[in-house]
BATIGU-885304 format. One record per atom (N, C-alpha, C): atom name; residue number from 1; residue in three letters; x, y, z. Coordinates in nm, 2 decimals, always signed. Atoms other than C-alpha are relative to their C-alpha. Layout:
BEGIN
LUMPA at   i  aa     xx     yy     zz
LUMPA CA NUM ALA      X      Y      Z
...
***
This chain:
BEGIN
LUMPA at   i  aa     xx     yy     zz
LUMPA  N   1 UNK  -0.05  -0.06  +0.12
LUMPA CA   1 UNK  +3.78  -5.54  +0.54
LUMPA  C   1 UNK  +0.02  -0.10  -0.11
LUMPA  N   2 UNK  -0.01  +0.10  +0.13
LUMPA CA   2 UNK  +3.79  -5.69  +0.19
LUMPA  C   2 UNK  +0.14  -0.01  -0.05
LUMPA  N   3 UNK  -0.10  -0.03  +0.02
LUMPA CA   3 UNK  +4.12  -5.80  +0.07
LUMPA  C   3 UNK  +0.02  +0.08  -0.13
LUMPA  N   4 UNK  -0.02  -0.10  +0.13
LUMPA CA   4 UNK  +4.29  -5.55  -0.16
LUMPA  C   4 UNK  -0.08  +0.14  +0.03
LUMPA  N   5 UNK  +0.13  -0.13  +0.02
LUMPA CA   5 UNK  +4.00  -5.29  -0.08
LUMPA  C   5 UNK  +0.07  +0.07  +0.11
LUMPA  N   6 UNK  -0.02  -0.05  -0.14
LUMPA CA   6 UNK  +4.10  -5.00  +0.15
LUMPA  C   6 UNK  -0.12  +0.02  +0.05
LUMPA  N   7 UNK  +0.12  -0.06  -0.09
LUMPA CA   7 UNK  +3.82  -4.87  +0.40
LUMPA  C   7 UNK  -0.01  +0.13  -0.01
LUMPA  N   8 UNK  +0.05  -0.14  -0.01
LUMPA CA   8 UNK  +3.70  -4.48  +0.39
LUMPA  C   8 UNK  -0.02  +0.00  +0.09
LUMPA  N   9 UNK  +0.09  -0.13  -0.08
LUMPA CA   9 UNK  +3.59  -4.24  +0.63
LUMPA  C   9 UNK  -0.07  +0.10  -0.07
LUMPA  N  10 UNK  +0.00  -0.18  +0.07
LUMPA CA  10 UNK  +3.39  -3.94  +0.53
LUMPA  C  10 UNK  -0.04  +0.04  +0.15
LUMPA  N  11 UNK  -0.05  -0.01  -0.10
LUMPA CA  11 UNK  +3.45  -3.70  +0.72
LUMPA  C  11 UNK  -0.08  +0.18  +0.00
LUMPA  N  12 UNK  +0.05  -0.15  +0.05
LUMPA CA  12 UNK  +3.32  -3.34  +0.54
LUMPA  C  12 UNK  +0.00  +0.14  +0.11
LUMPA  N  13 UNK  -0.04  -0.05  -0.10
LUMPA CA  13 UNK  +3.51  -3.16  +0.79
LUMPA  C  13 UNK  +0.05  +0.13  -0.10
LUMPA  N  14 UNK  -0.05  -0.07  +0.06
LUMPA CA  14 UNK  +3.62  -2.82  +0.69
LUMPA  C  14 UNK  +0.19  +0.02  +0.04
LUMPA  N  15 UNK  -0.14  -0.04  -0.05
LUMPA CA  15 UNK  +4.00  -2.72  +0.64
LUMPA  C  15 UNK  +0.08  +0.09  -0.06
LUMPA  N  16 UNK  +0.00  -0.07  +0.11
LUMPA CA  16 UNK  +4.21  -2.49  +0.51
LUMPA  C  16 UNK  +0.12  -0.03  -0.06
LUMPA  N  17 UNK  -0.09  +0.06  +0.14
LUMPA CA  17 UNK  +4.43  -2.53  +0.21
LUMPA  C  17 UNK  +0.13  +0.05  -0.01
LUMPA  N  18 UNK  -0.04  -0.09  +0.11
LUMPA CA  18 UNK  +4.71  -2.39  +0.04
LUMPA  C  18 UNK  +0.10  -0.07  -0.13
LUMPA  N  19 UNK  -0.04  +0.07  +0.12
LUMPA CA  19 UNK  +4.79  -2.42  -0.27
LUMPA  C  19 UNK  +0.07  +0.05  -0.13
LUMPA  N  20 UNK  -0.08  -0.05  +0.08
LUMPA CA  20 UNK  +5.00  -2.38  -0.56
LUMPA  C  20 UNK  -0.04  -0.04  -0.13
LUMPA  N  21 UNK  +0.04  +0.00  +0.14
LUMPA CA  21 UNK  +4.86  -2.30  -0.94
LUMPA  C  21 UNK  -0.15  -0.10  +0.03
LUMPA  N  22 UNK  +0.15  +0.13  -0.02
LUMPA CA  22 UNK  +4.51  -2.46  -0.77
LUMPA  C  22 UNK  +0.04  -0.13  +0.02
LUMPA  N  23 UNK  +0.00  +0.14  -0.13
LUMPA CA  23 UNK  +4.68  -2.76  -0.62
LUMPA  C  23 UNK  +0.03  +0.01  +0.07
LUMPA  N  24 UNK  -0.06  +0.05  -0.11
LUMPA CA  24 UNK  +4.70  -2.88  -0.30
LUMPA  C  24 UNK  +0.13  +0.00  +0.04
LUMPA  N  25 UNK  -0.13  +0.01  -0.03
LUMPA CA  25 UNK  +5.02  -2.82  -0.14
LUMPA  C  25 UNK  +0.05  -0.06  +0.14
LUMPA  N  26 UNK  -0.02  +0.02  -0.15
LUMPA CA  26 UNK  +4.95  -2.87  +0.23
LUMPA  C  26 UNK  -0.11  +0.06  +0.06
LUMPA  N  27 UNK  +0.13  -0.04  -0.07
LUMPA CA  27 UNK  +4.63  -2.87  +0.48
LUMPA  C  27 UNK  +0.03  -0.01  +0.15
LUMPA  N  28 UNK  -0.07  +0.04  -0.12
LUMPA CA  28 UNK  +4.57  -2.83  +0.83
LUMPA  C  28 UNK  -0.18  -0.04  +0.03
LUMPA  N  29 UNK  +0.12  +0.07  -0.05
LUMPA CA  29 UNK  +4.32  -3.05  +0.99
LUMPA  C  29 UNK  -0.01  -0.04  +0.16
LUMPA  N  30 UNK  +0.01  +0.01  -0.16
LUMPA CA  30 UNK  +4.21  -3.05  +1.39
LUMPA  C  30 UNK  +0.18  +0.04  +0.02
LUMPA  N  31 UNK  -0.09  -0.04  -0.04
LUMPA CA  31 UNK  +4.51  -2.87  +1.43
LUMPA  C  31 UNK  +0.12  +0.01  -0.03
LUMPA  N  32 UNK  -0.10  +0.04  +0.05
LUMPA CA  32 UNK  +4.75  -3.04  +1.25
LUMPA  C  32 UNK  +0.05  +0.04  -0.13
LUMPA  N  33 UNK  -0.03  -0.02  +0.18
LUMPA CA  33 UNK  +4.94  -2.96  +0.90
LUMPA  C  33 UNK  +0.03  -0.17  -0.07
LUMPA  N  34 UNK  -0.04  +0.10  +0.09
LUMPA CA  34 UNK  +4.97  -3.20  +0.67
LUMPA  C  34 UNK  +0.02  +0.02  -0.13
LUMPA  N  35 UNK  -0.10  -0.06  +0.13
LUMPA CA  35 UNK  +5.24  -3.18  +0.37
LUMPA  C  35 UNK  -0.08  -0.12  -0.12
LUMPA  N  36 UNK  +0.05  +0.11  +0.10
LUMPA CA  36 UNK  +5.07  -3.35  +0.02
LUMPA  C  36 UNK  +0.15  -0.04  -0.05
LUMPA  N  37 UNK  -0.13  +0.07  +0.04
LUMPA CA  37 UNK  +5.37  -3.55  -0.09
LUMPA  C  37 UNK  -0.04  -0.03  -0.19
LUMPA  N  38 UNK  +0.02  +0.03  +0.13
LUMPA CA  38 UNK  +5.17  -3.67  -0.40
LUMPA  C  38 UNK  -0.15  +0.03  -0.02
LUMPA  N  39 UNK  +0.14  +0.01  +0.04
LUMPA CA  39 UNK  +4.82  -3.63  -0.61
LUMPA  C  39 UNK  +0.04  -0.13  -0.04
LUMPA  N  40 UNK  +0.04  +0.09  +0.08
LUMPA CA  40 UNK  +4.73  -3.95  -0.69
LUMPA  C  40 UNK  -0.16  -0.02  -0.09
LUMPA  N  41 UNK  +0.14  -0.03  +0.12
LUMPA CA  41 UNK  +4.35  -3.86  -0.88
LUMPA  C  41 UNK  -0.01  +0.21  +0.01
LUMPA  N  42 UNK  +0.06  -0.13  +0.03
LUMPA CA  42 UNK  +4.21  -3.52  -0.94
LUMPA  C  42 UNK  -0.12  -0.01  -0.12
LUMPA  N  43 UNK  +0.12  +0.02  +0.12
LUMPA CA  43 UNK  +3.84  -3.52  -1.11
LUMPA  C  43 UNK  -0.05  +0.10  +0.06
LUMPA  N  44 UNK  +0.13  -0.09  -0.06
LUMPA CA  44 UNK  +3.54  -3.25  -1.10
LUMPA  C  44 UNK  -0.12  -0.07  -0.01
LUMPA  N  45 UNK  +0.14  +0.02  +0.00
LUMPA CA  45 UNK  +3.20  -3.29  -1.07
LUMPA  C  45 UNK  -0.09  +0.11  -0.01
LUMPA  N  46 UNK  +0.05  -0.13  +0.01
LUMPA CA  46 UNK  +2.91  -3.07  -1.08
LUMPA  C  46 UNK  -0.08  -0.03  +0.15
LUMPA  N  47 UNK  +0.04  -0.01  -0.11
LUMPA CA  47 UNK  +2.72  -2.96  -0.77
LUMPA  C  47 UNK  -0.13  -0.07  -0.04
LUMPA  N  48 UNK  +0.09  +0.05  +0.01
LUMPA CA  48 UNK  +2.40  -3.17  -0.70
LUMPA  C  48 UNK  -0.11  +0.09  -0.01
LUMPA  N  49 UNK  +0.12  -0.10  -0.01
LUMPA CA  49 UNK  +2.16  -2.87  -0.58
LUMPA  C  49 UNK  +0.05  +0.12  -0.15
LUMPA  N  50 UNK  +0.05  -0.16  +0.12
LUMPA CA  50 UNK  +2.23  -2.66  -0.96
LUMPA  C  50 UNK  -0.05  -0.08  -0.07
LUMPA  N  51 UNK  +0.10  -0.02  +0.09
LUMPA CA  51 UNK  +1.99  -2.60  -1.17
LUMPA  C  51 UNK  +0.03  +0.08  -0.13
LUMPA  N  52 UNK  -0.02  -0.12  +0.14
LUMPA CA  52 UNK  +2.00  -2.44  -1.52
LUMPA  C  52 UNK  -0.10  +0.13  -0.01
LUMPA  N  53 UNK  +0.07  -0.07  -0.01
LUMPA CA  53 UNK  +1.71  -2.23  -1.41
LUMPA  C  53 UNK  +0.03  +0.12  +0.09
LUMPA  N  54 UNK  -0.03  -0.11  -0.08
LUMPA CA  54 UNK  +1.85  -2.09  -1.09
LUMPA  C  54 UNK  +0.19  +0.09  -0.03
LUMPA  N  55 UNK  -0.08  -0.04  +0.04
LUMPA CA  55 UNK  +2.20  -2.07  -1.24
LUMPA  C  55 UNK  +0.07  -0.03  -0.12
LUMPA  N  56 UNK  -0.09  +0.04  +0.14
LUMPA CA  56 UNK  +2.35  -2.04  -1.61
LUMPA  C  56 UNK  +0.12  -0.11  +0.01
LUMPA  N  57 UNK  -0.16  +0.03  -0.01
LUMPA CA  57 UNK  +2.72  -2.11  -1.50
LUMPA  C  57 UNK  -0.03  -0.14  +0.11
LUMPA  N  58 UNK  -0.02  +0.14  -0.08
LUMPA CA  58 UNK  +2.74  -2.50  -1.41
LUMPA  C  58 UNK  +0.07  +0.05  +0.14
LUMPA  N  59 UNK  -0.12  -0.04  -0.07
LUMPA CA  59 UNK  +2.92  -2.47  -1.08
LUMPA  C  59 UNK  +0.09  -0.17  +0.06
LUMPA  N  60 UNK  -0.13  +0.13  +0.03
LUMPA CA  60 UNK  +3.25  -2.73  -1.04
LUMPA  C  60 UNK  -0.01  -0.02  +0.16
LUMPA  N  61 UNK  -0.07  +0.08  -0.08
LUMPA CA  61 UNK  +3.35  -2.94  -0.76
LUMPA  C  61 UNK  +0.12  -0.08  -0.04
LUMPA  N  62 UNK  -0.10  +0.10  +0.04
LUMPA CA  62 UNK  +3.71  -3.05  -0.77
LUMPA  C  62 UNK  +0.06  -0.04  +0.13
LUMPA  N  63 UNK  -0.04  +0.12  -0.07
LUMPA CA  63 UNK  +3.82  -3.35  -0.61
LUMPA  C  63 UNK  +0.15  -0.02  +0.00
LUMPA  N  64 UNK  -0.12  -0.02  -0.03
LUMPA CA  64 UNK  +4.16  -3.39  -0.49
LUMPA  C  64 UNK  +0.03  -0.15  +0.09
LUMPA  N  65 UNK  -0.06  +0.10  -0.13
LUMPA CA  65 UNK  +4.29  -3.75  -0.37
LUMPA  C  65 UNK  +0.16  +0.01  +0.01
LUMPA  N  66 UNK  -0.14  -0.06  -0.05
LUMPA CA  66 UNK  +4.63  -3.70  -0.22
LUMPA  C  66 UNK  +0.05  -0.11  +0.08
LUMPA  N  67 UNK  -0.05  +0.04  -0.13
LUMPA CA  67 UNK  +4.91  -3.88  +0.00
LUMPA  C  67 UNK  +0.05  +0.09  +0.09
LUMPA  N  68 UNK  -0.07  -0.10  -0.06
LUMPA CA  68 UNK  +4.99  -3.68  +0.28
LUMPA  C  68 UNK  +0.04  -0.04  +0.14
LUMPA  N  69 UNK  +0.00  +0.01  -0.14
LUMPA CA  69 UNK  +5.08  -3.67  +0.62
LUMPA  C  69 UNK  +0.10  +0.10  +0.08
LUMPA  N  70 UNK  -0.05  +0.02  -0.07
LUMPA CA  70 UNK  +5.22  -3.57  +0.92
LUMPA  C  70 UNK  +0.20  +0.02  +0.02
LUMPA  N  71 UNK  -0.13  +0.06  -0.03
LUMPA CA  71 UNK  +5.63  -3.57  +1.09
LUMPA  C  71 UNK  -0.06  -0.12  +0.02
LUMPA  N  72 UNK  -0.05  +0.15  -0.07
LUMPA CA  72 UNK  +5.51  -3.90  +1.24
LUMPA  C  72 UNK  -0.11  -0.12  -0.05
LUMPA  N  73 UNK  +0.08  +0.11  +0.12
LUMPA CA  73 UNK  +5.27  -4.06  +0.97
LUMPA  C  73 UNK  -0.08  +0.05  -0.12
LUMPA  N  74 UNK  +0.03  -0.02  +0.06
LUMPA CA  74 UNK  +5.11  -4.07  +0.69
LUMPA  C  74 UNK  -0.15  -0.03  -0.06
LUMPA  N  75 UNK  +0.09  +0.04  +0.04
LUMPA CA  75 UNK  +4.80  -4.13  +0.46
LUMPA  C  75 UNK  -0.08  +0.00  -0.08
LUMPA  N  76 UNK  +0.08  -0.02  +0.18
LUMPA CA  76 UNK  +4.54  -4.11  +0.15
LUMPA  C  76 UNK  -0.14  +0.11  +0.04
LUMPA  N  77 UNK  +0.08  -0.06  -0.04
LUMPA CA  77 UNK  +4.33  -3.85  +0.20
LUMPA  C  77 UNK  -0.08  +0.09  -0.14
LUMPA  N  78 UNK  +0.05  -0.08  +0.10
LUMPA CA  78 UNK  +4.05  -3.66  -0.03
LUMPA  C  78 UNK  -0.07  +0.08  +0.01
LUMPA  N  79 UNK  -0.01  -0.17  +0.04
LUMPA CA  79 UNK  +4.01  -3.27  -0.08
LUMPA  C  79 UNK  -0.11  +0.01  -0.06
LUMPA  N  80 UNK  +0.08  -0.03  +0.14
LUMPA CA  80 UNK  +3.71  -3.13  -0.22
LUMPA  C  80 UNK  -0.03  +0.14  +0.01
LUMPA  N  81 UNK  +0.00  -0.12  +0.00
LUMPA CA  81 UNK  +3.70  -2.77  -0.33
LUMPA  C  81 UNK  -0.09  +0.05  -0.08
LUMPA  N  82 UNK  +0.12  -0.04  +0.08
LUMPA CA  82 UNK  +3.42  -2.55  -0.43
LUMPA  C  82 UNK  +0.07  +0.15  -0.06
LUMPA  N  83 UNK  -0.08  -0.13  +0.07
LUMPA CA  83 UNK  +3.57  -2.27  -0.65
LUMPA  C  83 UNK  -0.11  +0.13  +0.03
LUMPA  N  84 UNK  +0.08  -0.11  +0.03
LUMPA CA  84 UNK  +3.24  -2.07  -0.62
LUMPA  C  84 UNK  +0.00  -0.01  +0.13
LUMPA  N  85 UNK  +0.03  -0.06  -0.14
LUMPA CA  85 UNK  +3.25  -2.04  -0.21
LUMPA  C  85 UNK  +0.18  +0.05  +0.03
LUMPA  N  86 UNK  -0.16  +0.04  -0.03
LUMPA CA  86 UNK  +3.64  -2.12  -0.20
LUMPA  C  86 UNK  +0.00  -0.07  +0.11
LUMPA  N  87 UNK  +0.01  +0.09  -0.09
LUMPA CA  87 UNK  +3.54  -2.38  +0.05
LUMPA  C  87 UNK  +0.10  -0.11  -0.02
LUMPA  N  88 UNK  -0.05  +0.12  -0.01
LUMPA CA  88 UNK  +3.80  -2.67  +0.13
LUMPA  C  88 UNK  -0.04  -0.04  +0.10
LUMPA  N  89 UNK  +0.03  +0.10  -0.10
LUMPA CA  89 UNK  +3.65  -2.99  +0.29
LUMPA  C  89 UNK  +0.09  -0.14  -0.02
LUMPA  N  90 UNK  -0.07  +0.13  -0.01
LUMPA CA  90 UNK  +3.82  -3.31  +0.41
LUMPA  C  90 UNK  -0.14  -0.09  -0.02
LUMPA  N  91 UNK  +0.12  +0.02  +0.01
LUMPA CA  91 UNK  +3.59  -3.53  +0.22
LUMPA  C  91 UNK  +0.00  -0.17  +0.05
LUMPA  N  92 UNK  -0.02  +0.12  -0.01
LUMPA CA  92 UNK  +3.74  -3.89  +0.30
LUMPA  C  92 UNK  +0.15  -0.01  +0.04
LUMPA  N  93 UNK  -0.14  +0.04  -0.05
LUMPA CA  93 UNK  +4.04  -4.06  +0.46
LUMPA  C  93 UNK  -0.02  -0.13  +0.01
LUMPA  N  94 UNK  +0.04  +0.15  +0.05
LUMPA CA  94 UNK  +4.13  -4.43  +0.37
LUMPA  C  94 UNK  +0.09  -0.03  +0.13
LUMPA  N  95 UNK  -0.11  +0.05  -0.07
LUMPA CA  95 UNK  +4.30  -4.64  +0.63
LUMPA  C  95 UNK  +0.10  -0.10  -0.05
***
């Protein structure tokens, strides 16, 4: 590991959300919940496979990095939600 730098996972695991006014409030992953304590980023993106041919309406991806965890730990984890499926995936976790 580099100093200063954390290390990722991706992980593009599905999970499911809930959330309050479209944020993250708390996820559950392999079983587990996990409470967001804080956002620390939030940005969109556009999906790689659109096209302006096959579809007018750009479609969004929003990105969600968060601290969350656990009763018995915690950690940095990042959320990505597709508004046009309502898919939430776990798309990275730092150690």
């Amino acid at each position: 590991m580099v100093r200063g730098r954390a290390v990722g996972r991706y992980y593009g695991a599905e999970v499911t959300v809930v959330e309050d006014a479209g944020r993250p409030t708390r996820f559950t992953w392999n079983g587990r919940v996990f409470g967001v304590r804080r956002i620390l980023d939030h940005w969109v993106t556009v999906r790689m496979d659109w096209s302006p041919a096959r579809a007018p309406r750009v479609p969004e991806r929003r990105h969600w990095r968060v601290e969350a965890g656990t009763a018995h730990a915690q950690g940095v984890y990042e959320l990505r939600h597709d508004p046009a499926t309502g898919e939430w995936l776990l798309s990275r976790v730092w150690d």
